[in-house]
C-alpha positions as CSV (number, residue, x, y, z in Angstrom):
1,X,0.0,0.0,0.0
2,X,1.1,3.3,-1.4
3,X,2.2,5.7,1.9
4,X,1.3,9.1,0.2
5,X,-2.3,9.4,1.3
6,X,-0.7,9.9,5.2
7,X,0.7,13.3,7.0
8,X,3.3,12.8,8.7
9,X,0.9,13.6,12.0
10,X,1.5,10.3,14.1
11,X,-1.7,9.5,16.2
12,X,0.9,8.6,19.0
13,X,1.6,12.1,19.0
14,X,-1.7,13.1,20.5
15,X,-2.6,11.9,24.2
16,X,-4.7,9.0,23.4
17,X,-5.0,6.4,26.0
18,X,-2.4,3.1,25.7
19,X,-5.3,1.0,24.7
20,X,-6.1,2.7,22.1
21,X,-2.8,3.0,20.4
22,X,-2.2,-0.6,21.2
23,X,-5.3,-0.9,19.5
24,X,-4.1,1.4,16.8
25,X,-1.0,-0.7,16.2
26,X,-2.7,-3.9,16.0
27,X,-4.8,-2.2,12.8
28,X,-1.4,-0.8,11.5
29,X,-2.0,3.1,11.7
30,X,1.0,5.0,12.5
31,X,0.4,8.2,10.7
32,X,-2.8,9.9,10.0
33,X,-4.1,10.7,7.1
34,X,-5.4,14.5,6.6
35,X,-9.3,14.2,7.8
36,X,-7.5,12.1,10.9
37,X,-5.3,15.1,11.5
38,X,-8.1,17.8,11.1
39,X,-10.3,16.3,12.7
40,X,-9.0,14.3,15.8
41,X,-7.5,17.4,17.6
42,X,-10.9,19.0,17.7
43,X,-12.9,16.3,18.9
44,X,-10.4,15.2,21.3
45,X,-10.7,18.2,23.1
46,X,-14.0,17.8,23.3
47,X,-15.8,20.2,20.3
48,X,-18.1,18.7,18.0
49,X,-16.5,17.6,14.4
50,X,-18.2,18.2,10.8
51,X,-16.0,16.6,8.4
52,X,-16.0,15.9,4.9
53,X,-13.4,14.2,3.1
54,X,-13.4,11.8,-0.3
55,X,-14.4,7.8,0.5
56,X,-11.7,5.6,1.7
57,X,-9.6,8.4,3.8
58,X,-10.3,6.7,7.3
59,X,-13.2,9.0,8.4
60,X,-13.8,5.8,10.6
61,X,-10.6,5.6,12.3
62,X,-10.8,9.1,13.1
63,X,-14.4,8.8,15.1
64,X,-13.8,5.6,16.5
65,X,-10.2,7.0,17.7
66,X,-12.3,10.3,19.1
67,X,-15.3,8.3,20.4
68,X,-12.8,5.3,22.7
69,X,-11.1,8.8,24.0
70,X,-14.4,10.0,24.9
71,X,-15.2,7.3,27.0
72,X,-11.8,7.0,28.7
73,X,-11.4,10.6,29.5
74,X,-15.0,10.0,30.9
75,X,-16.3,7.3,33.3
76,X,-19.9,6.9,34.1
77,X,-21.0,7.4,37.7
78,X,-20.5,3.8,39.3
79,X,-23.4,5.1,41.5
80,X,-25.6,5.3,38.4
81,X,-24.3,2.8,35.7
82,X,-26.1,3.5,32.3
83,X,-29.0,1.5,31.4
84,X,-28.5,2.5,27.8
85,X,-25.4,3.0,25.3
86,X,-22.7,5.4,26.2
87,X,-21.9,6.0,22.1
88,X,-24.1,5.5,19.3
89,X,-23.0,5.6,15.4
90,X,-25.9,5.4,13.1
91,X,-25.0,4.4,9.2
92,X,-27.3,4.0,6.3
93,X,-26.5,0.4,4.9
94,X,-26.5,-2.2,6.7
95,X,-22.8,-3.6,4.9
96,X,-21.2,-0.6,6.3
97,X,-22.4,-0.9,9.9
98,X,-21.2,-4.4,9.8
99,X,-17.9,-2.6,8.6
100,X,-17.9,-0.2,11.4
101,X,-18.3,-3.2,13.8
102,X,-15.5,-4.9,12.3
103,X,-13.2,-1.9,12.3
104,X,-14.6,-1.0,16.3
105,X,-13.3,-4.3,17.2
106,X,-9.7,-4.3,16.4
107,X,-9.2,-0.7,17.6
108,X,-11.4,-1.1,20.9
109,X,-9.8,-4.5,21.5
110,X,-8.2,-3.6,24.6
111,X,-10.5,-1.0,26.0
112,X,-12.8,-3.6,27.6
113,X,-15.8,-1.7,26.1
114,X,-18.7,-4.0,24.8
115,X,-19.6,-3.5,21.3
116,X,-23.2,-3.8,20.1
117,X,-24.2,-4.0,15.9
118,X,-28.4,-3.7,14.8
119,X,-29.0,-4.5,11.1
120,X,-32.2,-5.9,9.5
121,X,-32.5,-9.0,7.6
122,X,-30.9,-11.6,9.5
123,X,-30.4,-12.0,13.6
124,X,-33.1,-10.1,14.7
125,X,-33.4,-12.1,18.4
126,X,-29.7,-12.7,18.7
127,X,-29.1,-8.9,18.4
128,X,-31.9,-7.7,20.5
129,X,-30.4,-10.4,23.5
130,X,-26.9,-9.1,22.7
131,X,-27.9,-5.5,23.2
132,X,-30.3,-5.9,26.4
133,X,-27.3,-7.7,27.7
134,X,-25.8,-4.0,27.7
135,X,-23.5,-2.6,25.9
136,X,-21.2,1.1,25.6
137,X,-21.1,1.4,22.1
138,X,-23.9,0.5,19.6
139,X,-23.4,0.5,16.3
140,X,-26.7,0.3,13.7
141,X,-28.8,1.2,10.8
142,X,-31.9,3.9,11.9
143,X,-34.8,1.1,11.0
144,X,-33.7,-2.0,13.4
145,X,-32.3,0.7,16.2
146,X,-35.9,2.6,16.4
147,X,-37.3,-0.7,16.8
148,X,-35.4,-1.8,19.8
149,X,-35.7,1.5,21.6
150,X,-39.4,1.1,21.3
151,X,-39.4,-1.9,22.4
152,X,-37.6,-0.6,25.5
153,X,-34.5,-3.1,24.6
154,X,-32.2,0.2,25.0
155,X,-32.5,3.9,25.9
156,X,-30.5,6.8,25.3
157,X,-30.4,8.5,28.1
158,X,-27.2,7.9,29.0
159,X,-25.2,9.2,25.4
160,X,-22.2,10.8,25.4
161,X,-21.0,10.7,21.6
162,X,-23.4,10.0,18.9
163,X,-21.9,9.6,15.1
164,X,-23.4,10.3,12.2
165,X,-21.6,8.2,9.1
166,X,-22.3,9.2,5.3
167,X,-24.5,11.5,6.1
168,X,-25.4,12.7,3.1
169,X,-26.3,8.8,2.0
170,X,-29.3,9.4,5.0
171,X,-30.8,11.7,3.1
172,X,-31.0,10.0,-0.1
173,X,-31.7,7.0,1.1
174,X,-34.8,9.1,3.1
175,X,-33.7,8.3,6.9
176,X,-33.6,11.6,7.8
177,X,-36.8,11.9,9.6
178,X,-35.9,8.4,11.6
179,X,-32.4,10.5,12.8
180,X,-34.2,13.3,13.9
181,X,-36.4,10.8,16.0
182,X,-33.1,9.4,17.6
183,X,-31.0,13.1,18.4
184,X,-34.0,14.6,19.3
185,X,-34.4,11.5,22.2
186,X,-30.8,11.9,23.6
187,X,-29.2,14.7,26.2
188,X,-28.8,18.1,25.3
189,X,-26.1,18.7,22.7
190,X,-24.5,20.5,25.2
191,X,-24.0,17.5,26.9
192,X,-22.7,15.3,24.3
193,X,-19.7,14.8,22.0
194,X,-21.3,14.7,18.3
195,X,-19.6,13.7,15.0
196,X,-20.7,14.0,11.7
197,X,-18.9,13.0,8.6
198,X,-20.0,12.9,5.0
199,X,-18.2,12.8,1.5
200,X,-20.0,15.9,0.8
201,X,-20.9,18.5,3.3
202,X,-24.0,20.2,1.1
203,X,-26.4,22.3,2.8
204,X,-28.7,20.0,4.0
205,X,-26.2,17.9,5.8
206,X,-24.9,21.3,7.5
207,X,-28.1,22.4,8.3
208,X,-28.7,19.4,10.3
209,X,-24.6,19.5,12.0
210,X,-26.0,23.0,13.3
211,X,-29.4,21.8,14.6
212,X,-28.4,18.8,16.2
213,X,-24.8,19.6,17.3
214,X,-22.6,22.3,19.7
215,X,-21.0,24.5,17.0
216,X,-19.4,22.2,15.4
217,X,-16.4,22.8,13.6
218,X,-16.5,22.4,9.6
219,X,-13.7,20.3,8.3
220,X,-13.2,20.1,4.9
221,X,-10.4,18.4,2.7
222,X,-10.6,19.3,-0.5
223,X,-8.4,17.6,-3.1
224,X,-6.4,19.4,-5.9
225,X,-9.3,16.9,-8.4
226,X,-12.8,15.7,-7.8
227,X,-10.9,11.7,-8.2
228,X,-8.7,10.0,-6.7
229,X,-5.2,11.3,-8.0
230,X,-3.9,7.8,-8.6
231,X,-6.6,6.0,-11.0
232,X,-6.0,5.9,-14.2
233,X,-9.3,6.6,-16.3
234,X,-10.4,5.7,-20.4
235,X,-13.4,4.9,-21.8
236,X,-14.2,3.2,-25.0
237,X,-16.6,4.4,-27.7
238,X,-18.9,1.3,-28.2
239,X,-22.3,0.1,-29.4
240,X,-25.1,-1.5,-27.5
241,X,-24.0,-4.9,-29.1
242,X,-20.4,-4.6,-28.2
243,X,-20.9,-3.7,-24.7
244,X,-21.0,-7.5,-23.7
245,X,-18.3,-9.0,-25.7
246,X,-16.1,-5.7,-24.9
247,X,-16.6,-6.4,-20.8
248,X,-15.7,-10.1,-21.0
249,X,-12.7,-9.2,-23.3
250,X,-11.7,-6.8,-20.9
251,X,-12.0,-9.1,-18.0
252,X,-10.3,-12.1,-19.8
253,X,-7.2,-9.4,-20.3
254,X,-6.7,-8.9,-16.3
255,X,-4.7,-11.5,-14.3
256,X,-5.4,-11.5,-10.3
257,X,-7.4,-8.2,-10.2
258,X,-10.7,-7.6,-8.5
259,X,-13.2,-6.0,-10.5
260,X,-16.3,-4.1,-10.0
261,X,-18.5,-3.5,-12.4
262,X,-21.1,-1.0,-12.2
263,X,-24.4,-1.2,-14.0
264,X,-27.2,1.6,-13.6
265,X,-30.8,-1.3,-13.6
266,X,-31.1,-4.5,-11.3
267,X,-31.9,-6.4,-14.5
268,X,-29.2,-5.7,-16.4
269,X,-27.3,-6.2,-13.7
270,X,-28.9,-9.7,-14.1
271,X,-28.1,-10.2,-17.1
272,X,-24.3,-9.4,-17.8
273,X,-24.1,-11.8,-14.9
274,X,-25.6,-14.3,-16.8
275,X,-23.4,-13.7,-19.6
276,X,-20.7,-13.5,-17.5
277,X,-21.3,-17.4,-16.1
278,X,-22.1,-18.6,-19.7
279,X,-18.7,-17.6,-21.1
280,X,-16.7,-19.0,-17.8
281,X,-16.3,-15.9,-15.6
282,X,-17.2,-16.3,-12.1
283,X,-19.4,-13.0,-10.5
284,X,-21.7,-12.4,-8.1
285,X,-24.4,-10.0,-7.7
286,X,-25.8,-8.1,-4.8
287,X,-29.3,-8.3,-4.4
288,X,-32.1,-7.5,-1.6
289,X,-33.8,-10.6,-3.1
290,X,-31.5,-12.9,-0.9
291,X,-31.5,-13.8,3.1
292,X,-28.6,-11.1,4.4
293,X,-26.3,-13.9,5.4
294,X,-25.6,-14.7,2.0
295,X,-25.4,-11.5,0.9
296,X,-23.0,-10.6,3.0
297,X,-20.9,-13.4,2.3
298,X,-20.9,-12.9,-0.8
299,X,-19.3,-9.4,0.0
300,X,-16.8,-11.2,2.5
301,X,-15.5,-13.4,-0.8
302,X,-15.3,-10.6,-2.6
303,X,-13.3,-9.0,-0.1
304,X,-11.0,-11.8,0.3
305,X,-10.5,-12.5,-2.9
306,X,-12.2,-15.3,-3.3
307,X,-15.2,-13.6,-5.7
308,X,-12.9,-12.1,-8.8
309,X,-16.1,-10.1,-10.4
310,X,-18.8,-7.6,-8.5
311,X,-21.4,-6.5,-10.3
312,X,-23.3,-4.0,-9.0
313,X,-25.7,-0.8,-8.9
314,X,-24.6,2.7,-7.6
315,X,-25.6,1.8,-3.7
316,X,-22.8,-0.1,-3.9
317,X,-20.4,2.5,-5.2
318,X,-21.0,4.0,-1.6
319,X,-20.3,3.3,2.4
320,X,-18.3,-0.4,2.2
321,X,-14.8,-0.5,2.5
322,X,-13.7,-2.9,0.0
323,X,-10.1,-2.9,0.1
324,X,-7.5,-4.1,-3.2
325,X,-9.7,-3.2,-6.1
326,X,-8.3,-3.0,-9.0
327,X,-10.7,-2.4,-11.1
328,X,-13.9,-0.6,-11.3
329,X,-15.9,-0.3,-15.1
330,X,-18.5,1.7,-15.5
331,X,-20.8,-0.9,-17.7
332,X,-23.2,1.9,-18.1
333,X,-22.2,5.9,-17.4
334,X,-24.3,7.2,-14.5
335,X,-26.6,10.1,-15.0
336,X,-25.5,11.6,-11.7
337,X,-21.9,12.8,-12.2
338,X,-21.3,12.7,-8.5
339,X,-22.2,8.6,-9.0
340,X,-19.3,8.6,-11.2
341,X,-16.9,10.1,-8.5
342,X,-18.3,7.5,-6.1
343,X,-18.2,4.6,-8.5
344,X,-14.6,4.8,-9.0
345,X,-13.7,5.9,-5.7
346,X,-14.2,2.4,-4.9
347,X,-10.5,1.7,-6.6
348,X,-7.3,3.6,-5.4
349,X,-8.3,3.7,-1.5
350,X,-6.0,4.7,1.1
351,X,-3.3,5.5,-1.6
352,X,-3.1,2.4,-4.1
353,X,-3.4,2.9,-7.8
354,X,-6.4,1.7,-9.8
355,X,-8.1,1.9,-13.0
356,X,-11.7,3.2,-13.9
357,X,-12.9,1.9,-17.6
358,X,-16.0,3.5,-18.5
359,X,-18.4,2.5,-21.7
360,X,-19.9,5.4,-23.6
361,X,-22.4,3.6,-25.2
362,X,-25.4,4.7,-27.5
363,X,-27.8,5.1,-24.2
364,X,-25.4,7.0,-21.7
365,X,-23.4,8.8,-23.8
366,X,-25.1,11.9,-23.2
367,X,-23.9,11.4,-19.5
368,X,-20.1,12.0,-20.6
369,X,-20.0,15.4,-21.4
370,X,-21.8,16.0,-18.1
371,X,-19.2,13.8,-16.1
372,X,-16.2,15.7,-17.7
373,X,-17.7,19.1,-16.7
374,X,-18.5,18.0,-13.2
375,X,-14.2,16.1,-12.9
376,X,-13.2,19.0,-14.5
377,X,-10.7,17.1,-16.9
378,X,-11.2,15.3,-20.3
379,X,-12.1,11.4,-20.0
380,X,-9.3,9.7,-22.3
381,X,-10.6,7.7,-25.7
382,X,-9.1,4.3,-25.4
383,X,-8.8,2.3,-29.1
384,X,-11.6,-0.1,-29.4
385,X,-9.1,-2.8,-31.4
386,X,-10.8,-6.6,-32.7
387,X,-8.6,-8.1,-29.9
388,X,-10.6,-6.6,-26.9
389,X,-14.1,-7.5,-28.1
390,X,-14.2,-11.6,-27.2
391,X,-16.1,-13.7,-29.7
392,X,-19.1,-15.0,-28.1
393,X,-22.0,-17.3,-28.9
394,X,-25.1,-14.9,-27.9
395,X,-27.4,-18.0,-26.6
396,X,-24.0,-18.5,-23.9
397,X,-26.0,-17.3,-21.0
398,X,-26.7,-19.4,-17.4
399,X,-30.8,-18.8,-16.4
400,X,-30.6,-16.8,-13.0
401,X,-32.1,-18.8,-10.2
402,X,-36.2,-18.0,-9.6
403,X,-36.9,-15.7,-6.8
404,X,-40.0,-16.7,-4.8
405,X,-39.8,-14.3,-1.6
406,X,-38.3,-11.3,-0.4
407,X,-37.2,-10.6,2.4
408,X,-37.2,-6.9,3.5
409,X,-37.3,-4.8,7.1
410,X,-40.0,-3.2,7.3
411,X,-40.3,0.7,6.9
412,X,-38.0,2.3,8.4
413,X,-38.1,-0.1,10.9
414,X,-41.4,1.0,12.4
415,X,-42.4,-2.2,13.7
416,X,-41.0,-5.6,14.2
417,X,-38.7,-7.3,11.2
418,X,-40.0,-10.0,9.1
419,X,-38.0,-12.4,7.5
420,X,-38.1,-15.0,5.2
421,X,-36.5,-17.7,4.0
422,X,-35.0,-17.7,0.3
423,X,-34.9,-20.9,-1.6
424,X,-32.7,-21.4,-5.0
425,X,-31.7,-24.8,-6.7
426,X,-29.2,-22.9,-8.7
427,X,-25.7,-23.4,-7.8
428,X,-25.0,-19.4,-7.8
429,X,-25.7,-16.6,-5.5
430,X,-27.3,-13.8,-7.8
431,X,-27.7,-10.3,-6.1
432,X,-27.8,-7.1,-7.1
433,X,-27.1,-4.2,-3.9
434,X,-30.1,-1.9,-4.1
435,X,-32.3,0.6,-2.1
436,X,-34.3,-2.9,-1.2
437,X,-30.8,-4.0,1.2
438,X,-30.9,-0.8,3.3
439,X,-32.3,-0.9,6.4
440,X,-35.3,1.1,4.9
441,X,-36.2,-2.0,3.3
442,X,-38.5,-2.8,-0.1
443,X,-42.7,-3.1,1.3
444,X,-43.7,-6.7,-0.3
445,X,-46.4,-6.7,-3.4
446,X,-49.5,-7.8,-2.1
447,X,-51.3,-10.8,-4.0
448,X,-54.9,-10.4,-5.4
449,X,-56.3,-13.4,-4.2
450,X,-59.2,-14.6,-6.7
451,X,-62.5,-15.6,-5.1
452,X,-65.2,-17.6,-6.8
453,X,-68.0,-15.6,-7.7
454,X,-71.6,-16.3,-9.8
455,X,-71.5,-16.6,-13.4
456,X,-73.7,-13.5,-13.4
457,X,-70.9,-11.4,-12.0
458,X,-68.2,-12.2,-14.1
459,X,-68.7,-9.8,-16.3
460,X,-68.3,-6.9,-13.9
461,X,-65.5,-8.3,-12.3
């Protein structure tokens, strides 16, 4: 991993506890990178942090750094022990509070702190037991944490640091009523350590920093470009019809790499995976049609290595730390430039190189002139030669696996979860990650059921 993304700020240089920097050191960080070394000597003094920085600069090391201080600095009354949280992070997917978990649990290791995660789809009794047990930090998606507290499985009473993570993804992903719920149930800002951190700090997200938060302090690193300095970008002029046999060319041409590739619909998502099957390329896609246990392992695999191929819509491009990608391709251009920024983003973290292929095709191409404007720099043509388009038989596709049920969360997590069991003969996991896997969930179509009536009626029915 490429060591220009850090400062040469050390977080040993700041009077953090010995468990966290053992903690620290066990999770490699030495040196901070620049949101770290805005941000932590703010909050470690005890002001509330805004910060904005690109995706994949360790805005989560830098909370969960402030957030173990917090607690450290400041024991509750043994007289009164809380009956709630002491720190609660709220996130909008459920992959990237399972992240957040993962990440708390290396750096909190020797803190003694008990760590908490609520997600919907899977584990709804095990985490509701886990988290009435008690815990000090509690880490969750809005939906499955409003339903706990009103069930009286938790209060809040008793918060000191609340976090606010991608804040900007609330708001699309329409949460933001469901957050106000939960700050407005808390202490007094006043009495409270708050964080909020975004990739982009527009004006709703700072109108809600000032009416939920103590002053906070605005931290903003900007880059020198919109993208990440060290991906390499082209795109290929191309026709509908060449869009499949240019992808699995592509892919063919790339030895050990881990590919994402990015498609704007959930059925065409579906079907370059089938394509992609038929002509011997192993994939996966991310789908709210699946129980959440496979889903996320499928994202585990893909994370280890073990899943070459991603293919998957903009949620993805978002929130989930997916580290060693080497390539992202943009299958179709996104109409949102700012999903361009975010789709690539997901290559050349934390200082690696990467490259970001994009197809201008005879649908999207009126998205690239858009995209340049909003980068600010011209997209290179790459050479569409006969050697990168493979030869392929077109009837070379694999049937995706039926899909009987869905399993969703509920709305917003205003009542209790229901889950279902998903059922597929077929050999392969297909999913594809969108607004149904967030914790807002997808409300299930209901069924007409027919009824016998009287010949007499049929006519009017």
């Amino acid at each position: 991993m490429s060591e220009t993304h850090l400062t040469e700020t050390r977080f040993d240089s700041f009077a953090l506890d010995p468990r966290i920097l053992d903690g620290l050191n066990e999770a490699g960080f030495s040196f901070c990178t620049p949101i770290q070394a805005q941000a932590l000597p703010i909050a470690l003094s005890g002001r509330d942090v805004a910060g904005q920085a690109q995706t994949g600069t360790g805005k989560t090391a830098a909370y969960l750094v402030a957030a173990l201080h917090h607690l450290l600095r400041h024991p509750p009354d043994p007289e009164r022990p809380p009956r709630g949280p002491r720190v609660l992070i709220l996130a909008p997917t459920r992959e990237l509070a399972v992240q957040i978990h993962k990440d708390a649990l290396v750096l909190a290791k020797h803190t003694g702190f008990r760590l908490g995660l609520a997600y919907g789809g899977t584990g709804y009794q095990q985490q509701r037991d886990e988290i009435g047990a008690g815990v000090d930090i509690l880490i969750g998606t809005p939906g499955r944490l409003i339903d706990y507290f009103k069930q009286r499985v938790f209060d809040l009473k008793s918060i000191s640091v609340v976090i606010l993570d991608e804040a900007d993804r609330m708001f699309d992903l329409g949460f933001i009523k469901d957050i106000r719920f939960v700050l407005r149930r808390m202490p007094p800002p006043e009495e409270r350590l708050g964080m909020l951190f975004s990739a982009t700090l527009s004006y709703r997200v700072t109108e809600l920093a000032y009416e939920h938060m103590n002053d906070p302090l605005m931290v903003e690193i900007r880059p020198d470009k919109v993208t990440a300095d060290r991906v390499t970008q082209c795109c290929y002029m191309v026709g509908n019809d060449e869009k499949i046999p240019l992808l699995i060319g592509l892919l063919r041409g790339i030895d050990d790499g881990r590919v994402m590739v990015f498609i704007n619909t959930k059925r065409q998502a579906e079907l370059v995976w089938s394509y992609l099957e038929g002509n011997g390329i192993e994939s996966a896609v991310l789908s709210g049609d699946v129980p959440q246990k496979q889903r996320l392992r499928l994202l585990r695999h893909f994370q280890e290595g073990k899943l070459p191929v991603l293919v998957a819509t903009d949620v993805a491009a978002r929130g989930l730390h997916i580290p060693d990608v080497s390539h992202v391709i943009n299958y179709d251009l996104p109409e949102d430039p700012e999903d361009y920024v975010h789709r690539i983003g997901r290559t050349a973290r934390a200082g690696a190189a990467g490259d970001a292929i994009s197809f201008v095709c005879e649908t999207y191409a009126f998205c690239l002139p858009e995209i340049e404007d909003y980068i600010g720099a011209k997209i290179p043509v790459g050479t569409l030669g006969g050697e990168l388009l493979a030869e392929i038989d077109p009837s070379s596709r694999v049937r995706p696996p039926r899909r009987n049920t869905r399993e969703h969360d509920g709305k917003s997590g205003h009542g209790h979860d229901h889950q279902h069991k998903h059922k597929s003969k077929h050999k392969h996991d297909v999913q594809t990650l969108d607004k149904a896997e967030t914790d807002a969930g997808e409300k299930p179509k209901k069924r007409r059921r027919r009824r016998s009536k009287p010949k007499s009626d049929a006519s009017s029915s």
